[in-house]
N, C-alpha and C positions, 0 to 999 in steps of 0.2 A: 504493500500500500504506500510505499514511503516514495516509489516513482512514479505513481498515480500525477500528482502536478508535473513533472517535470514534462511525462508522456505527452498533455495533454498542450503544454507549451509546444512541444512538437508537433504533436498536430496541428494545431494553429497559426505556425508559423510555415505549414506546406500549405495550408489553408491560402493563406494570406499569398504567397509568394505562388500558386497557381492560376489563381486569378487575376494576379497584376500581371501575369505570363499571356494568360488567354485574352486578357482586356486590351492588352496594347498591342495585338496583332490588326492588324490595317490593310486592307490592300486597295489602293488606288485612293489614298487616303480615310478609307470608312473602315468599322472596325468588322471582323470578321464574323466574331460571335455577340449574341445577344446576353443582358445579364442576366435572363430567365436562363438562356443554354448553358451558361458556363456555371452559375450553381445546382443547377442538375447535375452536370458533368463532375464536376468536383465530388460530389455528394455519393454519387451511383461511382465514379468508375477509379477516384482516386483513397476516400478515406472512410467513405460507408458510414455515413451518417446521417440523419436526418436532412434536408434540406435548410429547415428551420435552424438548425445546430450551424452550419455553414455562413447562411445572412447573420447568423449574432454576432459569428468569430469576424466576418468583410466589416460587417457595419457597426459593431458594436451595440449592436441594441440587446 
């Protein structure tokens, strides 16, 4: 239980650093994916989490 917080910084910060990946891809200056696509995507295919769990970790809410 004692790496319970540190894990969760971990994830958090692939959280975080996925979507500023997937957000700044552009082509012909417009972005590539939608912010509905890319937290689906993060959710389903990188850390398996809730959806809702993902917008808290982006946006802090």
């Amino acid at each position: 239980m004692a790496r319970d917080p540190e894990l969760i910084k971990l994830r958090d910060r692939r959280i975080r650093e996925v979507f500023e990946r997937m957000r700044s891809k552009r082509v012909a200056g417009k972005r590539v994916y939608t912010t509905e696509y890319i937290l689906h995507h993060i959710s389903t295919e990188h850390v398996f989490v809730s959806t809702k769990v993902v917008e808290r970790v982006v946006y802090g809410k």
